[in-house]
C-alpha positions in Angstrom: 51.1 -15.2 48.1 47.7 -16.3 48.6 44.4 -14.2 48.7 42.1 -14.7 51.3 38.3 -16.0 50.1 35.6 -13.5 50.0 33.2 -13.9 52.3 30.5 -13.4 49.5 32.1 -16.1 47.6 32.7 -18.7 50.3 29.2 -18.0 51.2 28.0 -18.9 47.6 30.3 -21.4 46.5 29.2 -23.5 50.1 25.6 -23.0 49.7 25.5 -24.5 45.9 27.8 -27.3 47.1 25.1 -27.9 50.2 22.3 -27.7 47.1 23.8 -30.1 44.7 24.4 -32.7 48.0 20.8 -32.2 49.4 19.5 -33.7 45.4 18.8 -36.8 45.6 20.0 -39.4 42.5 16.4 -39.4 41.0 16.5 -35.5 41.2 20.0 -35.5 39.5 18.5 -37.9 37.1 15.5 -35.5 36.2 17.8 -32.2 36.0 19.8 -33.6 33.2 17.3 -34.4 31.2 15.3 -31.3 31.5 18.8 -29.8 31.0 18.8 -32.3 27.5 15.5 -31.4 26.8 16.2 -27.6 26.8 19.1 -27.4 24.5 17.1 -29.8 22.2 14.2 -27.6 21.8 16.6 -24.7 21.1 18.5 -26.7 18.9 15.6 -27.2 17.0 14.5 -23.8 17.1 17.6 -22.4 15.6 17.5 -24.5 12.4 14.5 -23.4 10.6 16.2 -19.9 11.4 20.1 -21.0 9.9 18.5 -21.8 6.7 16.4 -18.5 6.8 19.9 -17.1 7.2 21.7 -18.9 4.6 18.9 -18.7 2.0 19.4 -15.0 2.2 23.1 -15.4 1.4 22.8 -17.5 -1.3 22.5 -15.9 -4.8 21.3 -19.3 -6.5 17.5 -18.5 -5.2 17.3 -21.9 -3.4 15.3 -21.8 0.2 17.1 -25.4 0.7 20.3 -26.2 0.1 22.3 -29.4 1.2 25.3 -27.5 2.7 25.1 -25.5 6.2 26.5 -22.6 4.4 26.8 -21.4 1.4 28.8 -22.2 -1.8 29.1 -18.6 -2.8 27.8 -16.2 -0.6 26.7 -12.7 -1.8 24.5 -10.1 -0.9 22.5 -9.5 -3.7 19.4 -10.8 -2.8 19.7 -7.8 -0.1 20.4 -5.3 -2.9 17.7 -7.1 -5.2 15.4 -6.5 -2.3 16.3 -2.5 -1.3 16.7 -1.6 -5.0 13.9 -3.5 -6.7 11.0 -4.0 -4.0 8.8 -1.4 -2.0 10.6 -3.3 1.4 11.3 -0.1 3.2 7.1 0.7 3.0 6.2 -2.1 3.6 8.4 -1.9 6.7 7.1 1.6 7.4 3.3 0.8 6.9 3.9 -2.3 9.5 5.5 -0.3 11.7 2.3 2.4 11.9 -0.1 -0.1 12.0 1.6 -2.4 14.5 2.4 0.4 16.8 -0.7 2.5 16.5 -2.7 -0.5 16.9 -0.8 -1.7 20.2 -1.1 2.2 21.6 -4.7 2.3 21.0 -5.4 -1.4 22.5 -4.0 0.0 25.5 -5.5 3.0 26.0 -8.7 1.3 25.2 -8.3 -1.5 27.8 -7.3 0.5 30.6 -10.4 2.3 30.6 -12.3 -0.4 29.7 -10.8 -2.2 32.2 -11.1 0.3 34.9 -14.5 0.6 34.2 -15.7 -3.0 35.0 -13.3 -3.0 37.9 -14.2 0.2 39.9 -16.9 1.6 38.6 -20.6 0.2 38.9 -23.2 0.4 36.1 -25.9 -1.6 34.7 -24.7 -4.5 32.2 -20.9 -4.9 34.5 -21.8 -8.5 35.3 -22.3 -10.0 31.8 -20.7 -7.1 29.6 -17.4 -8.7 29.9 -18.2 -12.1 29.5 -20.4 -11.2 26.4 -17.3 -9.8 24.6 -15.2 -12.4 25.5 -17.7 -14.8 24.2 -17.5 -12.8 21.0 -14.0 -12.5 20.8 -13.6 -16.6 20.8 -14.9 -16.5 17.3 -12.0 -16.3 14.9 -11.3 -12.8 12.4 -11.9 -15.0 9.2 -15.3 -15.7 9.8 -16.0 -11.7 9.8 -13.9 -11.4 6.5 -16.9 -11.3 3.9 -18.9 -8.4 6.5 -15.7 -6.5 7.4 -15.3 -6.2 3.7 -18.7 -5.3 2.8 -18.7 -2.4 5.4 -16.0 -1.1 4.5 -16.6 -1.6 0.9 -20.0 0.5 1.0 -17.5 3.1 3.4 -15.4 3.7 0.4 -12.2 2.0 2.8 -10.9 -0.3 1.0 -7.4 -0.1 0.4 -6.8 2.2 3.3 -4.4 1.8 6.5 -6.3 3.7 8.4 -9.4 1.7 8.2 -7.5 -1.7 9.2 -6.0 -0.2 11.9 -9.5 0.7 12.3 -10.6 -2.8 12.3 -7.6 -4.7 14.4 -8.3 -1.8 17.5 -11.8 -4.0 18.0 -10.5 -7.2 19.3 -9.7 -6.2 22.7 -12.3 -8.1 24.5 -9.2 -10.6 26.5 -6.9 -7.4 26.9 -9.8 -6.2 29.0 -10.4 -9.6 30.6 -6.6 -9.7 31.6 -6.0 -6.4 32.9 -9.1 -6.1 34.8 -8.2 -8.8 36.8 -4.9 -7.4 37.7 -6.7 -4.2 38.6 -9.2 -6.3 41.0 -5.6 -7.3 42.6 -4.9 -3.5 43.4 -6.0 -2.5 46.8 -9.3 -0.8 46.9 -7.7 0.9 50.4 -5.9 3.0 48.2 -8.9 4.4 45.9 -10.7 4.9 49.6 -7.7 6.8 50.4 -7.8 8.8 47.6 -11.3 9.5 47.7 -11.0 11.1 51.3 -8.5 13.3 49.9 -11.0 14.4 46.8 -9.6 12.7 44.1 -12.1 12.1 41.3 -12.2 8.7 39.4 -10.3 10.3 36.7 -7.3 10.9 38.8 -7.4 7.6 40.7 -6.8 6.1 37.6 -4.2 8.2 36.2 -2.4 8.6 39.6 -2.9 5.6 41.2 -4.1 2.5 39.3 -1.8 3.3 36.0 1.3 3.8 37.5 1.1 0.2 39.4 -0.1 -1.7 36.2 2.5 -0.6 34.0 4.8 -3.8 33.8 1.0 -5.5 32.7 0.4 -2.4 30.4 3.6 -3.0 28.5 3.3 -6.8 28.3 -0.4 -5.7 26.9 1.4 -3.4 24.2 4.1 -5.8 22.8 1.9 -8.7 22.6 -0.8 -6.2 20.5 2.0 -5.1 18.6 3.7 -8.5 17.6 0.2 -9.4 16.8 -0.7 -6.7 14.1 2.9 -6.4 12.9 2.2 -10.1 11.2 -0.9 -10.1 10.8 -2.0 -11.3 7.2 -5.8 -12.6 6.7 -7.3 -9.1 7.6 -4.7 -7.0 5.6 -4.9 -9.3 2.5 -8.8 -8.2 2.3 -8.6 -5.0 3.0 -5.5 -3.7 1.1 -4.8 -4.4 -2.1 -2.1 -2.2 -3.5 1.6 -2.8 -3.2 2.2 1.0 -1.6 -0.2 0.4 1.1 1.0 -3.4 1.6 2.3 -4.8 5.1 5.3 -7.0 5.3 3.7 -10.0 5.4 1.6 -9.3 1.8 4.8 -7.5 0.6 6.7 -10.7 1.7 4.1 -13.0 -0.2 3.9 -11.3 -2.9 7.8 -12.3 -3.7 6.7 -15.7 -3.9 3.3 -15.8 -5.1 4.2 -15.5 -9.1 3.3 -18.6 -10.8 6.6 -18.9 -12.5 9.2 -17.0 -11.0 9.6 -17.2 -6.8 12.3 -15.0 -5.3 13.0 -17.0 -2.1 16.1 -15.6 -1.4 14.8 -12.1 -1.3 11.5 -13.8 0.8 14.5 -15.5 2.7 16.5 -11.7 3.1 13.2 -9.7 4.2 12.6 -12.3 7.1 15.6 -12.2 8.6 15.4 -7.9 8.1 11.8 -8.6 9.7 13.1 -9.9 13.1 14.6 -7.0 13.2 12.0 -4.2 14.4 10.3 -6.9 16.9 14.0 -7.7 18.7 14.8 -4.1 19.5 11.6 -3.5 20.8 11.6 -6.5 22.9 15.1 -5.8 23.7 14.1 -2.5 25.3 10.7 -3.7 26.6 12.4 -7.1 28.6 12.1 -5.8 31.8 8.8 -4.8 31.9 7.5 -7.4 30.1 9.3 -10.0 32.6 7.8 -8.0 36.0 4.4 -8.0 34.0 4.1 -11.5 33.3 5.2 -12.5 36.7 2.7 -9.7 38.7 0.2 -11.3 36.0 0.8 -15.1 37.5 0.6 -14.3 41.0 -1.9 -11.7 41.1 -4.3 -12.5 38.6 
């Protein structure tokens, strides 16, 4: 007995069989390669990744080997690594730099960014442009005064103080999300002020609540940023407990004669894991923010 077609289905099923029709040969032509082109570049992608993974499987501490998996595969650089390395603070210290870090750039940028897009004062019209300006030179070239500050502070080797230091570049988190505030209807701060609202609460009733797609994409792209940093932290701290997972990570492979690559290879893979939940939990956001950032902004 047969089953009659969906209307949703015949529907579909007739409208992709009108789009594939309506390409032309040339257009066919140019949607396989992109097509080839895609899977190549993920392709490529996944190998430097397959022989992260089976580095960390192999107990022979080789970062290359000439077989796709391996010979005998054992977890022991994993043990090697919980048992006989400070991996879980390293983890730990990223974790509270990388996330404090990404919750203070935001706060600091919304107002910021409030600031030069609703309010007036003197200095608005060249304040931004001035940090940005500043910002385009890169963090090494600050190395030798960061470290003499801090130095005569008594800060070195303190988490607190390069968290201190990474909340400063902010300048193009301001830049970004002030534009997307210039996108917000000023009708509705107008409205707002007829009904009394101070500046305070038309930001945190009205201009907050419709940037936060852009506010999260602000805070995961802070937070991937500190969780690998490595120039900054390699100045500033300089003990294995207060260590990030980068400089804990380097530090398994820095020794002139012994390099532990397959523990190197185990914590990277471990690594990944943090940044993929909280992307993982963040996607949504982070998709309506970008695309609310490329048409309003």
């Amino acid at each position: 007995m047969s089953h009659p077609i969906p209307s949703w289905l015949h529907k579909a099923s007739t409208t992709s069989f009108k789009h594939h029709a309506a390409l032309s040969s040339h257009e066919r032509v140019f949607l396989w390669i992109s097509r080839f082109v895609i899977w190549f570049v993920m392709i490529l992608s996944i190998i430097p990744l397959w022989f992260v993974a089976e580095a960390s499987f192999n107990p022979s501490n080789a970062y290359f080997s000439v077989s796709l998996f391996p010979v005998h595969p054992s977890l022991y650089n994993y043990q090697y690594l919980f048992h006989h390395t400070q991996f879980f603070i390293w983890v730990k210290n990223s974790l509270i730099v990388s996330v404090t870090v990404a919750m203070g750039q935001v706060i600091i940028t919304a107002l910021a960014a409030y600031a030069f897009s609703r309010l007036r004062f003197w200095g608005r019209k060249y304040g931004l442009m001035t940090l940005i300006i500043l910002q385009m030179f890169p963090n090494f070239l600050a190395i030798a005064a960061i470290y003499s500050a801090l130095a005569k502070l008594n800060l070195i080797n303190d988490l607190w103080a390069y968290i201190l230091v990474l909340l400063g570049g902010s300048a193009y988190n301001i830049w970004l999300l002030k534009r997307y505030f210039d996108s917000i209807p000023k009708e509705l701060d107008e409205a707002a002020l007829v009904d009394g609202a101070t500046p305070w609460q038309r930001f945190t009733r009205i201009i907050l609540p419709l940037s936060l797609p852009m506010l999260v994409v602000i805070f995961i792209f802070t937070l991937m940023g500190a969780f690998s940093e490595y120039i900054l932290a390699g100045t500033i701290l300089q003990t294995p407990n207060h260590y990030t997972l980068g400089l804990g990570m380097y530090s398994l492979i820095s020794a002139q004669f012994a390099k532990n690559w397959g523990e190197f290879a185990a914590a990277a893979l471990l690594s990944a894991v943090p940044l993929t939940i909280i992307f993982g939990l963040l996607q949504r956001f982070i998709a309506s923010g970008l695309m609310a950032g490329s048409v309003k902004g």
